[in-house]
N, C-alpha and C positions, 0 to 999 in steps of 0.2 A: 504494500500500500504506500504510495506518496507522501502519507503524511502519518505520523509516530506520535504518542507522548509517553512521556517519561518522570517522575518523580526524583526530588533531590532537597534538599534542606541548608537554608542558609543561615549564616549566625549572626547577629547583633549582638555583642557581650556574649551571654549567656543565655540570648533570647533564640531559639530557634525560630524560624518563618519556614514551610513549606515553598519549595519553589516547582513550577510544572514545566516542564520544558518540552517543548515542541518542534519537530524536526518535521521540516518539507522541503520536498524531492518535485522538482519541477522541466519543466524542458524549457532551453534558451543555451546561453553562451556557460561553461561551468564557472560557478562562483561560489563564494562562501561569504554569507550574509549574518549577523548575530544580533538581535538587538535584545534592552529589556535592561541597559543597568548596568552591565557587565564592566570589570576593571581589567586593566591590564593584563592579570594573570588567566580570567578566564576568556578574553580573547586570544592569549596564547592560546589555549588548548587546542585547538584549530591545527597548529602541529602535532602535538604531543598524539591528538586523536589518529592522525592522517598515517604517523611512522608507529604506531601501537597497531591498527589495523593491518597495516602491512605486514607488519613482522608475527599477525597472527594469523596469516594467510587469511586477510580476507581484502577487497577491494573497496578502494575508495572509490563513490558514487562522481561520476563522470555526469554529473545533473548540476542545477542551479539548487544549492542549498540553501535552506533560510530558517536560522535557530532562532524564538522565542522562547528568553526565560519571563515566566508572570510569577507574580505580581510585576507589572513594569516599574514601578513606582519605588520598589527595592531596590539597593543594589547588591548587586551579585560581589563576591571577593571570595578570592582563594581556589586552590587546585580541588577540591573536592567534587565540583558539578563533574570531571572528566570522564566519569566511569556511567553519569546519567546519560550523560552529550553523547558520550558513542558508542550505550546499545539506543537512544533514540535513531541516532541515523542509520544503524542495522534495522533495526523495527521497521525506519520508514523505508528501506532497501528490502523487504523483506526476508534479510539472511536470520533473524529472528521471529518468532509469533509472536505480535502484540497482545495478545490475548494472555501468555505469560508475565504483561509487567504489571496486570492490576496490582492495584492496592499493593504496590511493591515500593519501596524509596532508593535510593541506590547514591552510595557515597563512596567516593576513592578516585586517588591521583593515579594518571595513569605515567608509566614510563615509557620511553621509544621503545622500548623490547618487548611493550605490551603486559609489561607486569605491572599488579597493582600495589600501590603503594601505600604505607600508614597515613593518617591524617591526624591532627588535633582538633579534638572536641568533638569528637566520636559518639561521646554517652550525651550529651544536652543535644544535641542532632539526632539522635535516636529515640530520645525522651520528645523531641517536638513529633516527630514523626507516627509515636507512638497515642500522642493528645490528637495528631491530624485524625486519627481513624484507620491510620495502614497497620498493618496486621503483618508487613513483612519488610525486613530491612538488608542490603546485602550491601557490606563491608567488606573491608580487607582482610584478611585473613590474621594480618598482627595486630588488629584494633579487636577480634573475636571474642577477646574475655571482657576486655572493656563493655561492646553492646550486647553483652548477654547479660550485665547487672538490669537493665531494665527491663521490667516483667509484662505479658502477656504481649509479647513480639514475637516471633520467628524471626531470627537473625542466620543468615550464610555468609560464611566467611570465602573469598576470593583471591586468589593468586596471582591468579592471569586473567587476563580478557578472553583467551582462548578457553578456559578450561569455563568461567561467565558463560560465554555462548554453547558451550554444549550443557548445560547446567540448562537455562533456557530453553531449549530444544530439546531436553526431555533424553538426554544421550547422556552416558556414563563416563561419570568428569573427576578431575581430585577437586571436590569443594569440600566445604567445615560447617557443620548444620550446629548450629550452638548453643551450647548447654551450660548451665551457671555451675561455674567450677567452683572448690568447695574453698573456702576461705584458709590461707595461710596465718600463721599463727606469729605476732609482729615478733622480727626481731628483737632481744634484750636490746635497753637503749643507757643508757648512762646512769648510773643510780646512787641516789643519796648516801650509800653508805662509805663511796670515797672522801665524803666529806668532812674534817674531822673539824672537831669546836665550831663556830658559830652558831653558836644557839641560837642568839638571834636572828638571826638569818634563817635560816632552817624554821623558825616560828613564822618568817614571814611568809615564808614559801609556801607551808601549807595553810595559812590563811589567804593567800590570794588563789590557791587552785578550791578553795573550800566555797571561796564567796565569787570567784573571775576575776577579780582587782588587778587594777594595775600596781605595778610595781618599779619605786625607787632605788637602787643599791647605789652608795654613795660608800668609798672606802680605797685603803691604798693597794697597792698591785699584788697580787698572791694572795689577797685577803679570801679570795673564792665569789667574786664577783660573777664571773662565767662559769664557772662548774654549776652556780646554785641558779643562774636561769636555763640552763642546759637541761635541767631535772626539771624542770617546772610540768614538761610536756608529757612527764614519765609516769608525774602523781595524779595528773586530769583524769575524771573517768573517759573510757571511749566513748568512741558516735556511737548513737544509735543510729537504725537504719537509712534513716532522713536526713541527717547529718552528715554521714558520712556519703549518700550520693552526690548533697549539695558541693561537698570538701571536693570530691571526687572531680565531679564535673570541672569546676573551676582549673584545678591540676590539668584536668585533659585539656582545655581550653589553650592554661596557661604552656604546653607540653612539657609539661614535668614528670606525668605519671607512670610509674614503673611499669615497663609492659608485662613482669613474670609473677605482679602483685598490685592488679590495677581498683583491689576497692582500698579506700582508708579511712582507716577505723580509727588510727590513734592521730592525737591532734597535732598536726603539723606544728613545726618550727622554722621560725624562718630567721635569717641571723647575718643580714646585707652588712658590707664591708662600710664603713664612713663615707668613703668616696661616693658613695652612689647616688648617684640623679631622682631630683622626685617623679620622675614619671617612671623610674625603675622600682619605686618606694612606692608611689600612688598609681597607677599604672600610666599608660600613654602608647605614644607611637603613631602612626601617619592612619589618615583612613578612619577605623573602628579601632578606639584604645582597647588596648590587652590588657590584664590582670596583671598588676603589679605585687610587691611581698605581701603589702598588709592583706591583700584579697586571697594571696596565697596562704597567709596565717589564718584565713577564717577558720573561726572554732578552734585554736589552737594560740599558738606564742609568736609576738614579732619582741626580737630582740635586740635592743639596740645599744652595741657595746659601744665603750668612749664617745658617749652621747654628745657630749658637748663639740666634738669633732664633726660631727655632721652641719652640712648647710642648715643655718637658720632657718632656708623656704622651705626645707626637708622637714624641717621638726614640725615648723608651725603645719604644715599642709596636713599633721595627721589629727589636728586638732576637732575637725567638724569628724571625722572616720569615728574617733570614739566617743564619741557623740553619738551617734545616727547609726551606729551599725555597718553603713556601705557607704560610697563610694559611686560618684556620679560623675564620669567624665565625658566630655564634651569637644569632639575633634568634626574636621570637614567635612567625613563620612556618615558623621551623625553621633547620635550621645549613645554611650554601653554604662549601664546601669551594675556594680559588681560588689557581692555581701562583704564585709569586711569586720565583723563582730571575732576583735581581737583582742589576747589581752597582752597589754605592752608593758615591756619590761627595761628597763632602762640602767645603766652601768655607768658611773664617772668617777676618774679620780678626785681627789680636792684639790690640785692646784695641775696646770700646767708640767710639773717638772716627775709629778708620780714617784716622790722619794718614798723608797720600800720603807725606811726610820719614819716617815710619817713627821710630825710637827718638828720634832729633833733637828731633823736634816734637811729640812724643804728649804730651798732656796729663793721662794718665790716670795713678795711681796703683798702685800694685803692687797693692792688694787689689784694686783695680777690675779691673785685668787679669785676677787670678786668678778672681772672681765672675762674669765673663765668659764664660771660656773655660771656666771650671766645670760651664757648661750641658749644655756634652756631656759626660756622664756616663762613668766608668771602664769600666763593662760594655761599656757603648756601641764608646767607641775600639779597645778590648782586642780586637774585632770585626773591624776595621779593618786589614788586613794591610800599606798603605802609608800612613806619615807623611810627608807632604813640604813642607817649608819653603821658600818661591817669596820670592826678592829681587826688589828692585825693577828694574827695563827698567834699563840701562845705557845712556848717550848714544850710543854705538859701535853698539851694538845697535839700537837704536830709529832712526838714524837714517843707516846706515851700508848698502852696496848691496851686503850678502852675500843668497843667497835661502836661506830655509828650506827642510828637505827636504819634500815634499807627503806627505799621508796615502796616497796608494796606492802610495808604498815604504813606507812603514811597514807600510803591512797587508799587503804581500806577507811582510816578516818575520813579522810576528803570527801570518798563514795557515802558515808553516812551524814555526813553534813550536808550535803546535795541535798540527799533524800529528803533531810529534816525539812529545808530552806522548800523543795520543790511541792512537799505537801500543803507547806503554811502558806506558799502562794497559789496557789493552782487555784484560788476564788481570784486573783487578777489575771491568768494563764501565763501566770511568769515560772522560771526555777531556777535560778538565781539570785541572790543578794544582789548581787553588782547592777543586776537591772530593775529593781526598785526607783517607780518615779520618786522626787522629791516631796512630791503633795502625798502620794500614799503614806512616807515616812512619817509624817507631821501629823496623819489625821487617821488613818487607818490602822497605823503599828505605831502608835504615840507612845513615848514613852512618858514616865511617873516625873513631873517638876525636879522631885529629890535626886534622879541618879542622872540629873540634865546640867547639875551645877556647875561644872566645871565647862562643860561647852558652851554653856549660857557665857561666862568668862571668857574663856578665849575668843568667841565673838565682838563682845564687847569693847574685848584689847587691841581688836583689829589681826589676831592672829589666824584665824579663819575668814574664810567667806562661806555667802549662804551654800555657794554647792560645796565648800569645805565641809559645812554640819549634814550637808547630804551622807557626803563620802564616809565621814565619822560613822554616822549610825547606821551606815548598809556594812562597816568593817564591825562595827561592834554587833549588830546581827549573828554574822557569821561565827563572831569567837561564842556566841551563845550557843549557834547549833553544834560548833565542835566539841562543847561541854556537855550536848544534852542539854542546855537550861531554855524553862519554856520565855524567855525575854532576857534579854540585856537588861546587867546591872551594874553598877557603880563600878566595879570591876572593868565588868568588859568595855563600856565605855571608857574609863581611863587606857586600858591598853590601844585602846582604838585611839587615843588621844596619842599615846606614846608613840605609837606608829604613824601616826599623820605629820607630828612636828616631832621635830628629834631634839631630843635634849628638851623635852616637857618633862616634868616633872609633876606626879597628884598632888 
């Protein structure tokens, strides 16, 4: 038949769109015609399709050709329509039956040699396809575990074009008919027990995996600044199912994800060098922005060592993210809307010169100190719901044959603190402490005038702000549920105090 369709799926962010593609075979002079949107790369495809059919014994149509991607109004980007584009023009060649592509989506790059190639963003491309109504999706054979996570699809995995068209034709092919492979069991990852002394530290740690908080480590070099946000990801409970496709997705997107272990359950860390660009931090790029760290840290840790060493427009840009959860960027191609509910973790020496002796030896200056630690901005910290100052390893400690306790007692408490925190909110559909609006706090989970006295104070003295006293009582929450206690008291709001400003005192 002269004229073909064909299904394929395009991405916005993380948005799939359906795209229909249309192939017609006409008489006149030969030509090749493309309209509908299309960018650079999928008007290349025009080659890649021309020397893939060749090389899989089949003929390019000696006809005027004219491809329609619809929605016109879309645009098309990236190599993935390749594998839709040229079984349409076999369909409308008749070297396929169209009657084989209903309700079928078809995604993958193709090569000159006619082999099919991986793609990024596999699983939200499969998920859109699977919202359209198709019932059947055929991918690349190395993408196969990836669109098997999404349920009630038929997925086949692909190699070749060659072995695609006899797969179609009803002829005996090597394809991959795809089955949800059984979950691997995460790698060991870094664990609390090489950690020796800081207590406090270690107390911070599991109050911010207990409640999500973010976290300040402020202290001199070797103190265990990066070993203790390194563990942070080790004591979070895993995803659950929803979580962990969302985590997932964005990875395939961003292509990071492991091809030999493509669901993730445990919560990402992510841990960019100082130098890096805020569009590599927030995401960016030409066209449709890509996911950047903090979008790769959703539901898990963005880490960010020698804080103060990063660009200022770096720091501030993450200011509205932990706020709002995501991330909305806005380039030529149009806006990619991308989740970013992360918890940030932040490392600084106290001066410029990072003397291992600490006040002893530091050579720096008071203003130098202050122009330093300056870099992270008031908006910025005021964010931050723990402050914690890390002293240096003690000889006893460092070299003494006590053992730490390991990360998987701590996350069996953190897992109970969850629990506690997600029961007593599930009347606002929250399970978190950290995401407690501010008004909820004040009127809903109010606490008693008498164990408010000292916040009442530090307000007063200008040592907090109003979302300071937020931050206070969603940290002092948390120390409740890790005690079992049915409310915060005079206690855990001072500790919660102690952790906000350093060096408070009850």
């Amino acid at each position: 038949m002269p004229l073909a369709r064909t299904s394929s799926v395009g991405l916005v962010g993380l948005q799939g769109h359906l795209v229909e593609i249309e192939a017609d075979l006409s008489k006149g002079i030969p030509n090749f015609t493309m309209i509908g949107l299309p960018d650079t790369s999928v008007r290349e495809a025009r080659d890649r399709i021309r020397a893939a059919l060749v090389n899989s014994e089949q003929s390019w149509p000696r006809r005027r050709i004219t491809i329609n991607l619809s929605p016109a109004s879309l645009p098309k980007r990236g190599s993935g329509f390749d594998l839709a584009l040229a079984v349409a023009l076999l369909a409308a060649a008749g070297v396929v039956p169209a009657s084989a592509l209903g309700d079928t989506a078809l995604l993958g790059e193709l090569g000159l040699d006619g082999s099919v190639r991986p793609l990024r963003g596999v699983l939200p491309s499969v998920l859109a396809a699977q919202r359209a109504g198709l019932h059947r999706v055929i991918v690349p054979a190395d993408n196969l575990a990836e669109a098997c996570l999404v349920p009630k699809v038929d997925v086949v995995g692909v190699a070749s074009l060659a072995d695609l068209v006899g797969y179609l034709r009803g002829e005996q092919c090597r394809v991959f008919i795809g089955a949800v492979a059984e979950e691997r069991p995460p790698l060991p990852g870094p664990d609390l027990r090489d950690i020796v002394g800081q207590a406090q530290g270690r107390r911070a740690l599991e109050v911010a995996a207990a409640g999500g908080h973010h976290l300040y480590l402020q202290g001199p070099p070797g103190a265990g600044k990066t070993m203790l946000a390194e563990r942070l990801s080790g004591i979070l409970p895993r995803l659950d199912d929803d979580e962990a496709l969302e985590v997932t997705a964005i990875h395939s997107v961003a292509g990071v994800l492991p091809p030999d272990s493509p669901f993730v359950r445990r919560p990402p860390y992510e841990s960019p060098h100082h130098t890096s660009s805020t569009a590599s931090i927030v995401g960016g790029g030409s066209g449709i922005a890509r996911p950047g760290a903090i979008s790769r840290a959703h539901r898990g840790v963005l880490f960010l060592d020698e804080a103060p060493e990063f660009a200022s427009g770096v720091l501030d840009a993450l200011r509205q993210p932990l706020e709002s959860g995501q991330v909305t960027l806005h380039r030529s191609g149009g806006q990619a809307r991308y989740p970013a509910a992360f918890q940030l973790v932040l490392a600084a020496n106290p001066c410029p010169c990072a003397s291992p002796g600490g006040d002893q030896s530091c050579v720096c200056t008071s203003l130098t100190r202050r122009r330093y630690l300056g870099r992270l901005s008031g908006p910025l910290l005021d964010r931050v719901d723990l402050h914690v100052t890390l002293l240096p390893v003690t000889r006893q400690a460092l070299l003494g044959d006590g053992v730490a306790e390991a990360s998987v007692d701590v996350a069996q408490r953190v897992l109970a603190a969850r629990a506690a925190a997600a029961e007593r909110l599930a009347v606002d559909g929250l399970r978190r402490n950290a995401d407690i609006p501010g008004p909820a706090l004040r009127r809903r989970w109010r606490l008693a005038r008498s164990t408010m006295t000292g916040v009442e104070a530090a307000l007063d003295r200008g040592l907090l702000s109003a979302r300071g006293v937020d931050r206070v009582l969603r940290v002092a929450w948390t120390l409740a549920d890790l005690t079992g206690a049915a409310s915060p008291g005079r206690s855990e709001l001072d500790e919660a105090m102690g952790m906000r400003l350093r060096g408070y005192a009850a």
